[in-house]
GUDOLO-846475 format. One line per 4 residues: number of its first residue (from 0); for each residue y, x, z of N, C-alpha, C. Coordinates in steps of 0.001 Angstrom, whole numbers, plus 500000, padded with zeros to 6 digits. Last residue first. Example, Ala and Ser with C-alpha at 12.3 -4.5 7.8 and 13.67 -1.06 7.14 Angstrom:
# residues 2
1) 497750,512850,507080,498940,513670,507140,500030,512900,507870 ~ 494310,513190,507800,495500,512300,507800,496700,513200,507800
***
This chain:
# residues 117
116) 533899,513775,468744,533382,515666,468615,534025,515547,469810 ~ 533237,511342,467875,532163,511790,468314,532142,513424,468188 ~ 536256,510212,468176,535451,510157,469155,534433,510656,469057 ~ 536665,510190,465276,536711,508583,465533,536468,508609,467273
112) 537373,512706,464479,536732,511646,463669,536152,510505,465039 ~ 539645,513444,465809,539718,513349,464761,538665,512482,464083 ~ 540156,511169,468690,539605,512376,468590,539606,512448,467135 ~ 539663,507592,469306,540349,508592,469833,539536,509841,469372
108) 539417,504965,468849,538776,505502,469660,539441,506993,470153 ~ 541485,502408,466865,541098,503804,467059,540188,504152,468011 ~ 542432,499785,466769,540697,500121,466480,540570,501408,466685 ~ 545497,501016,466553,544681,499668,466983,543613,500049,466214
104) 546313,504135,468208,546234,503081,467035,545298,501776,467206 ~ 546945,505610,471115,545987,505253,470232,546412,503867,469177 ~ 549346,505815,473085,549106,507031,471804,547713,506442,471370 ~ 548658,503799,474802,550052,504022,473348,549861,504798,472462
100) 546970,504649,476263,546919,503506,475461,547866,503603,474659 ~ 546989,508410,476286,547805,507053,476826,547187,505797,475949 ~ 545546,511298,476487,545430,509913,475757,545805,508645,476678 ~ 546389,513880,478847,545382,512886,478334,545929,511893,477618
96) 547338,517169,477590,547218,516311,478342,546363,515224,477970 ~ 546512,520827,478041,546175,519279,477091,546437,517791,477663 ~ 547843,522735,479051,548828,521884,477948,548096,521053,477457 ~ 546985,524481,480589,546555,524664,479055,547310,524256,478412
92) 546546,522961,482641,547133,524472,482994,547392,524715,481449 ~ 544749,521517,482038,545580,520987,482432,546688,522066,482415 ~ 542242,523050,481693,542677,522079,480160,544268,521748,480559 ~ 541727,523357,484416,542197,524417,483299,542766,524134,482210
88) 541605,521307,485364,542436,521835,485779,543000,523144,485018 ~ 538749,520814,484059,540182,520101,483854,540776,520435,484533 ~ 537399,522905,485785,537400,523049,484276,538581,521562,483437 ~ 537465,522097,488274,538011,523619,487904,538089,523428,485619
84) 536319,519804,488076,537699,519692,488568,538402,520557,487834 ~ 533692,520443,487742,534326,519418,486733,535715,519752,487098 ~ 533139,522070,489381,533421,522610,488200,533816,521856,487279 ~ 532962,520232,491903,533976,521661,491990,533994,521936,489974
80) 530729,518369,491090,532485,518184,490838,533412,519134,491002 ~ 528536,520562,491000,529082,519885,489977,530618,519016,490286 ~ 528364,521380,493345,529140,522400,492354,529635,521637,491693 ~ 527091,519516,495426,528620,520164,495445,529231,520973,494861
76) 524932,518539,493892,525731,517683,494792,527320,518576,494601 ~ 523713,520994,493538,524242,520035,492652,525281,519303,492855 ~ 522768,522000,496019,523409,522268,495630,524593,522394,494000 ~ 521431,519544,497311,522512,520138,497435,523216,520777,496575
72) 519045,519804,494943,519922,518963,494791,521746,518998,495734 ~ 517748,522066,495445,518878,522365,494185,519480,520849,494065 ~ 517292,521710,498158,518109,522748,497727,519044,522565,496608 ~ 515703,519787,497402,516673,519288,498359,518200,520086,498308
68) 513821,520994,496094,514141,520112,495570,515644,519990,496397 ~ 512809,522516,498053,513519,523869,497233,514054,522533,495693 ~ 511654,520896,499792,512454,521630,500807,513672,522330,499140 ~ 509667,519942,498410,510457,519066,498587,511651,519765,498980
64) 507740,522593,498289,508733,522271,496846,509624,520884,497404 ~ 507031,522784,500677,507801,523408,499953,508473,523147,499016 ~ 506690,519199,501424,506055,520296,501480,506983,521286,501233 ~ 506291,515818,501687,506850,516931,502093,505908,518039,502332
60) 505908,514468,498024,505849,514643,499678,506720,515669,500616 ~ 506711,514308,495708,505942,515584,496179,505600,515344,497831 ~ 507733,511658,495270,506551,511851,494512,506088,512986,495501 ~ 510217,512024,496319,509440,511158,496919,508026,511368,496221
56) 511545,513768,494871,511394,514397,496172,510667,513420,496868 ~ 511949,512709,492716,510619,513937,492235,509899,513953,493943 ~ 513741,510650,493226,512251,510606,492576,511212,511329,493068 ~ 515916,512571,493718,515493,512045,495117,514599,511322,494310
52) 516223,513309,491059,516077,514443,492049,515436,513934,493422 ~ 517123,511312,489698,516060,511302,489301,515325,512864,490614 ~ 519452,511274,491355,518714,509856,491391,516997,510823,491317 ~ 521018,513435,490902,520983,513067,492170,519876,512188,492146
48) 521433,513158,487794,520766,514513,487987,520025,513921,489701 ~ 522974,510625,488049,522048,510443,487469,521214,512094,487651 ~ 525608,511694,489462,524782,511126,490099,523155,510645,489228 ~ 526225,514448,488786,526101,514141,489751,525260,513424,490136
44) 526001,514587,485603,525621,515355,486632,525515,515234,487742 ~ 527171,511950,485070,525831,512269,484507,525128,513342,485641 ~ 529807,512020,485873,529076,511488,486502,527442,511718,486150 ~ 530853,514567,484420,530968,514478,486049,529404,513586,486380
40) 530911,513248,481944,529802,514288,482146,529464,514455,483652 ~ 532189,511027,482424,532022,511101,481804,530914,512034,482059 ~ 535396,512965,482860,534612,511978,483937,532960,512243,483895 ~ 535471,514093,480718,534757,515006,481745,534537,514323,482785
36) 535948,512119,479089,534687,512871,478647,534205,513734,479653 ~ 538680,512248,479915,537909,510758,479954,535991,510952,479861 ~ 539532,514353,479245,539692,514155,480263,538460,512825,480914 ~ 539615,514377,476325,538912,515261,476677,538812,514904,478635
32) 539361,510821,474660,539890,512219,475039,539275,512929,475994 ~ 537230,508370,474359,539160,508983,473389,539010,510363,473713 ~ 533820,508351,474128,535288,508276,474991,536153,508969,474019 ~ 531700,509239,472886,532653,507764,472312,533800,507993,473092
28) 530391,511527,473937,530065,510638,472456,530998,510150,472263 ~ 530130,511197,476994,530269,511892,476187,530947,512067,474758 ~ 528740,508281,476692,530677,508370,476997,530725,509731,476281 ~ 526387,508962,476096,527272,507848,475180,528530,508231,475708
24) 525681,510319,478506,525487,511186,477057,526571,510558,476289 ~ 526055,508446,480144,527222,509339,481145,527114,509911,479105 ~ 523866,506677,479878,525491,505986,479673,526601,507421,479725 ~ 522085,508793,480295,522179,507850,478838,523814,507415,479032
20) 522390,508887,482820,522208,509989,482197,522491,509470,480556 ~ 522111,506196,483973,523069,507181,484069,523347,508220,483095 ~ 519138,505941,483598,520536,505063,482983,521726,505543,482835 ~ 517893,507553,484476,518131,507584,483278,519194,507109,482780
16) 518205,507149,487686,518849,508151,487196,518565,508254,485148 ~ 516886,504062,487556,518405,504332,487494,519334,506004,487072 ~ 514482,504732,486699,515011,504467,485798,516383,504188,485961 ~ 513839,506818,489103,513799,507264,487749,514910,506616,486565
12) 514310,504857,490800,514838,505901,491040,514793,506633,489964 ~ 512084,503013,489971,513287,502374,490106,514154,503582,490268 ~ 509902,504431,490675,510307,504214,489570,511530,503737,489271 ~ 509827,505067,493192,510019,506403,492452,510634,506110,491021
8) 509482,502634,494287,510350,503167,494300,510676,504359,493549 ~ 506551,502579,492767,507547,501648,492911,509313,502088,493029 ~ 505688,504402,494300,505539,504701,493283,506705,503746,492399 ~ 506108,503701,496846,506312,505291,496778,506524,504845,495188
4) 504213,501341,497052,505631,501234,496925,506462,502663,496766 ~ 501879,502687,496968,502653,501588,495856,503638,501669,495994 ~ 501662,503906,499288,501978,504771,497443,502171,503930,496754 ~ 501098,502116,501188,502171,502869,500792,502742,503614,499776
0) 498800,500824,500000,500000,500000,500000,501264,500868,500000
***
């Protein structure tokens, strides 16, 4: 009964960290501008990397590898927005600023071809 629901839950933990990971790829992809895109990746890394990480860590039990799971999820947890920040703060320092609703044309998306570079 208990590995059912282990398994159960593992799955639901899987398929929310996919979801993430898929929606965070598509923004990637489609968002206007470079700022909007590092949300955007932020969240992919954080929290869809976080989901499918607390999966693995219910599948293995506790052992070593839960302990060196926990690790690299800490230490996911707290790089990945330090380097999202550090790396738009640089764009920012740079002179790129972000895409106003004004500065887009009606049907535009934003970026030379349409949003997907």
């Amino acid at each position: 009964m208990i590995e059912m629901l282990l398994d159960i839950a593992t799955g639901v933990l899987l398929a929310g960290g996919s979801f993430f990971l898929l929606v965070g790829s598509i923004g990637v992809l489609r968002l206007p501008d470079f700022y909007s895109r590092m949300h955007a990746a932020g969240v992919t890394d954080t929290l869809g990397a976080e989901l499918i990480l607390l999966a693995m860590i219910l599948q293995t039990g506790f052992s070593l590898i839960t302990v060196k799971i926990v690790a690299i999820g800490f230490f996911m947890f707290f790089t990945s927005p330090t380097s999202t920040h550090a790396v738009a703060n640089a764009a920012w320092t740079a002179g790129l600023r972000p895409l106003l609703g004004k500065d887009l044309k009606e049907g535009e998306t934003g970026g030379k071809d349409g949003g997907a570079a």
